[in-house]
Backbone as JSON, one array per atom type, in Angstrom:
{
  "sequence": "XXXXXXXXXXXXXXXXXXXXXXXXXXXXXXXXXXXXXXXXXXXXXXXXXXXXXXXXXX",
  "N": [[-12.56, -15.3, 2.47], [-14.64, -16.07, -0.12], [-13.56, -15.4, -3.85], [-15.74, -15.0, -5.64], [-17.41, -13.99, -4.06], [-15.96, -11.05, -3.26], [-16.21, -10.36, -6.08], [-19.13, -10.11, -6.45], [-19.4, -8.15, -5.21], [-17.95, -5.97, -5.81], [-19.03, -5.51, -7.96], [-21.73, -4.22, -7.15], [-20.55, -1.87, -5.99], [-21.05, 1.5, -5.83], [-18.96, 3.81, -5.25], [-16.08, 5.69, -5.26], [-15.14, 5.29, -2.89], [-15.94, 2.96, -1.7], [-14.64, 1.43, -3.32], [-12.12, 1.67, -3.23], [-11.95, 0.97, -0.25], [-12.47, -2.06, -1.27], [-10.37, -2.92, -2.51], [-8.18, -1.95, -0.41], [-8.9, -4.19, 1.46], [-8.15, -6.6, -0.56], [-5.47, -6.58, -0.92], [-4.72, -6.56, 1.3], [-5.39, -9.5, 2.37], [-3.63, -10.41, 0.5], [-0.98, -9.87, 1.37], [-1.0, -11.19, 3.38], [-1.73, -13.98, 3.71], [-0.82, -16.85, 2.68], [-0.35, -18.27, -1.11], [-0.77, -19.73, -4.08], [0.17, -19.81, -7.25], [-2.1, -19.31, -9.25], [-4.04, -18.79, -7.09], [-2.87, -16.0, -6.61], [-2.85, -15.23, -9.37], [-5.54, -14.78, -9.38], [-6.44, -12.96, -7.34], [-5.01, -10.7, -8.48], [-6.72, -10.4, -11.27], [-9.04, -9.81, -10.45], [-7.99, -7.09, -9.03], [-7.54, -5.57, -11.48], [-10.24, -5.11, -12.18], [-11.54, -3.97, -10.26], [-9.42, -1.62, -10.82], [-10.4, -0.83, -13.7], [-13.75, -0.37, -13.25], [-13.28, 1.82, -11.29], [-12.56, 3.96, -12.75], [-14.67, 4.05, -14.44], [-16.49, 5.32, -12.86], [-15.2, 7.51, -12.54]],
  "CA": [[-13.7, -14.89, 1.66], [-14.18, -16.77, -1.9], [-13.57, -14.46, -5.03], [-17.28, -14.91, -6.56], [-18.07, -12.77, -3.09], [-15.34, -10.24, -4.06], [-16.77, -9.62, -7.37], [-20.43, -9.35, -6.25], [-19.07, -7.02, -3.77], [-17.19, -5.03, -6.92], [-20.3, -5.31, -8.83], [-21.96, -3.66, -6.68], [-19.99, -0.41, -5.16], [-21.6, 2.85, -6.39], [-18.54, 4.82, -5.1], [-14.89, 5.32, -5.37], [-14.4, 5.22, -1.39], [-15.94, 1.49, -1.73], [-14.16, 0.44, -4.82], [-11.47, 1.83, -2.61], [-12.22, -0.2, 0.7], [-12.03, -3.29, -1.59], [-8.63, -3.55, -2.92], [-7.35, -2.64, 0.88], [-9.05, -5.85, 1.75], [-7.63, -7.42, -0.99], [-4.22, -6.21, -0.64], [-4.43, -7.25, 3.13], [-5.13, -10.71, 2.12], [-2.54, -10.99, -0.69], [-0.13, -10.07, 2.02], [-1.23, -12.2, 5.0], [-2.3, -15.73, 3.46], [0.1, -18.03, 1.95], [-1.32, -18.39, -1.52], [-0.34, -20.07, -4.91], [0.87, -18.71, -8.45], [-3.9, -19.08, -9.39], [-5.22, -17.89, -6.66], [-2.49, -14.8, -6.83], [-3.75, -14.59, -10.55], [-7.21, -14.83, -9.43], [-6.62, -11.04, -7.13], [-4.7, -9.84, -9.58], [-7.66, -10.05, -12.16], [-10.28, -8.97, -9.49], [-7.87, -5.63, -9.1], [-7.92, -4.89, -12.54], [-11.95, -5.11, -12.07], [-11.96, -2.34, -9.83], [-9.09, -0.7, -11.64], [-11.55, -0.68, -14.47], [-14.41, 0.27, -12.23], [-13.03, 3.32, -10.66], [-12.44, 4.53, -14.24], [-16.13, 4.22, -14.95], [-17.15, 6.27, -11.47], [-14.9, 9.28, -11.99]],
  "C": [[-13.5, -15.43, 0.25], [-14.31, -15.27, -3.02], [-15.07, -14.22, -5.49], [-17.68, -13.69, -5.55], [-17.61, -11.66, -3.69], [-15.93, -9.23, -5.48], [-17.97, -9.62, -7.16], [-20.62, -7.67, -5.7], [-18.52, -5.72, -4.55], [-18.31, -4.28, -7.84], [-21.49, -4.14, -8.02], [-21.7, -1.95, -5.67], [-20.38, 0.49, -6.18], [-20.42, 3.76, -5.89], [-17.19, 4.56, -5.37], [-14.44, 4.67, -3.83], [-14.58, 3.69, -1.2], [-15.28, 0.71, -2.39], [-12.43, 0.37, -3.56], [-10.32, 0.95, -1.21], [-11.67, -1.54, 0.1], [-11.04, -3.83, -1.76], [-8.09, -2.87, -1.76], [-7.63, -3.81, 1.04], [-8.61, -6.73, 1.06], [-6.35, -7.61, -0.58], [-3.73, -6.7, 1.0], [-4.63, -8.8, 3.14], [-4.34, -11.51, 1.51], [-1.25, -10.83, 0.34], [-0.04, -10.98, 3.09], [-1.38, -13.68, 4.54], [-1.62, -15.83, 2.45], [-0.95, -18.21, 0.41], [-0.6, -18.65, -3.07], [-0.92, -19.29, -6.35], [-1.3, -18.58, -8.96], [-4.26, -18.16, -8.69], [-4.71, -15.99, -6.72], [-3.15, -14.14, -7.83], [-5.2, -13.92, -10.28], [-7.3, -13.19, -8.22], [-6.34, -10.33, -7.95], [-5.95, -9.42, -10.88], [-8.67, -8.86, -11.17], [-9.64, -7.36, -9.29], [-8.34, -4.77, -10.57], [-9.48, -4.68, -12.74], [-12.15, -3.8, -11.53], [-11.22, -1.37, -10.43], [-10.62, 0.0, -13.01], [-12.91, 0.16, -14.03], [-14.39, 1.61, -11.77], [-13.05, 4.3, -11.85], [-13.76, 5.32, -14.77], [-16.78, 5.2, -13.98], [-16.52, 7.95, -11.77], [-15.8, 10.03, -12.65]]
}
């Protein structure tokens, strides 16, 4: 799945249980697929997105 999806997909969750959902799926991809020192960066930002995010929901 490309990142731009990711963050539509972030942009869009009205709840915690979705914000939730997302970073498993991330976290299940950061462990399973081989993946260099960028694109690591490039989840790592997208968590702090929903970190951020969830913040704004409670």
């Amino acid at each position: 799945m490309h990142l731009l999806d990711f963050e539509k997909r972030i942009d869009n969750c009205k709840s915690l249980e979705m914000l939730q959902a997302e970073t498993q799926i991330i976290l299940g991809i950061m462990q399973n697929e081989p993946c260099n020192s960028k694109i690591f960066n490039d989840y790592i930002n997208i968590l702090e997105k929903i970190s951020l995010k969830s913040k704004n929901l409670k």
